[in-house]
N, C-alpha and C positions, 0 to 999 in steps of 0.2 A: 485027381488031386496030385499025384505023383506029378503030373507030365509039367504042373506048373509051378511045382516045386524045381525040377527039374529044369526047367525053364527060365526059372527065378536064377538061378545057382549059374547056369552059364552064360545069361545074359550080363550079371555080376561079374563074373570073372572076365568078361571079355570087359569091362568099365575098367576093371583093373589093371591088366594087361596093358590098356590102351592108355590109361593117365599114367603107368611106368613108364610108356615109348615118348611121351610128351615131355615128360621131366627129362628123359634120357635125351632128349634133342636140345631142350632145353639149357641143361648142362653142357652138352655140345658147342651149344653158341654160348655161352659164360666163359668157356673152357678157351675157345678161340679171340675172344673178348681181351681174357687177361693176358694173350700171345699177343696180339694185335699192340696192346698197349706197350710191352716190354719190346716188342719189335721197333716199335717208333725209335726208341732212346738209344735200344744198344749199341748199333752205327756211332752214334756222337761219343763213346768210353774213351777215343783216343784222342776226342777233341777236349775232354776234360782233364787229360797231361799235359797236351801240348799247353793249355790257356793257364793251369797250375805254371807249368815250368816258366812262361809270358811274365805271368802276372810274379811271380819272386825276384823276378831278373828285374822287374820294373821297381818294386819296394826294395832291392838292393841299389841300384841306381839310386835312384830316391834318399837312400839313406847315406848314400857315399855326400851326394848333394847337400847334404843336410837338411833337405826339404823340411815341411811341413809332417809333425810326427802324426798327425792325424791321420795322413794321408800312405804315409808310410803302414801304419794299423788296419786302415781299409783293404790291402792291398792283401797283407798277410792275413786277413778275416776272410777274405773272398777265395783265396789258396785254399784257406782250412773247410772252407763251403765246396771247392770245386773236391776236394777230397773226401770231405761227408759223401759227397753225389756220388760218386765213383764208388766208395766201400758200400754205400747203400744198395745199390743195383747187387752185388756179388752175394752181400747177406739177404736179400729177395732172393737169387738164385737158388743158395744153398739150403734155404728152409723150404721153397717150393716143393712141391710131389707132382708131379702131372698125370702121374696114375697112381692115386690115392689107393692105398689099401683099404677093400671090404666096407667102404660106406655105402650105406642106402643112399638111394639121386637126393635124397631130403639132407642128409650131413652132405653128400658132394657140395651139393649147391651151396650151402652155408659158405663150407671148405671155398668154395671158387667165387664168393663174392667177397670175403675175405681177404682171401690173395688178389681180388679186382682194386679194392681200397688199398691193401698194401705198394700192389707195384703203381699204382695211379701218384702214391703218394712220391715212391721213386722216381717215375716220371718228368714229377712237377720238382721233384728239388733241382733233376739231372739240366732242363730247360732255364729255372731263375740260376744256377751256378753259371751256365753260360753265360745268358743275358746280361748278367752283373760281370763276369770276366768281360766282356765284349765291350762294358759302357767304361769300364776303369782303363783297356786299352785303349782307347778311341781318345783318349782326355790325354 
């Protein structure tokens, strides 16, 4: 009876061991996931100055002209978007941890899909600021 008691106990502990190494990869690739995603954008942080500094010098222009004030608005809207994009990315920086203190893989993983929605959303603003900088150039 002992030997299957015995038996029972570290046949268990190795179920254990072995679902910790799978979360612990798991979280590995989550972990790389959420680098993957902020790697994409951070390249483009000085193409969201240059297209800021573009886009004011075009709504000054514009307004020297007397244009159309509509147009003038769009101009300086898309400024304040290319500058959302850019403070965003820095305040994702500075709340990230990439080595979280003392969580079990079960809060990591929470922790890193978390931070996968946060910077996804960085991302997507850092992309539509461009896109919308590039179509207001182009006109």
């Amino acid at each position: 009876m002992k030997k299957f008691q015995w038996l029972t106990f570290s046949l268990g502990l190795l179920l254990i061991l072995g679902a910790c190494q799978d979360k612990d990869k798991s979280n590995d690739l989550l972990k790389n996931e959420v680098l993957a995603i902020h790697d994409e954008v951070m390249p483009k942080m000085s193409n969201l100055k240059e297209a800021r500094k573009q886009i004011l010098e075009k709504a000054n222009t514009l307004e020297v002209q007397e244009a159309d004030s509509l147009r003038v608005a769009e101009h300086k809207a898309v400024a304040m978007q290319l500058d959302d994009a850019y403070e965003g990315m820095f305040v994702w920086m500075r709340q990230y941890q990439p080595e979280p203190e003392k969580k079990s893989p079960e809060e990591l993983e929470t922790y890193l899909l978390d931070q996968k929605e946060k910077v996804t959303q960085v991302n997507i603003a850092i992309k539509r600021a461009l896109n919308e900088a590039e179509r207001l150039l182009e006109n």
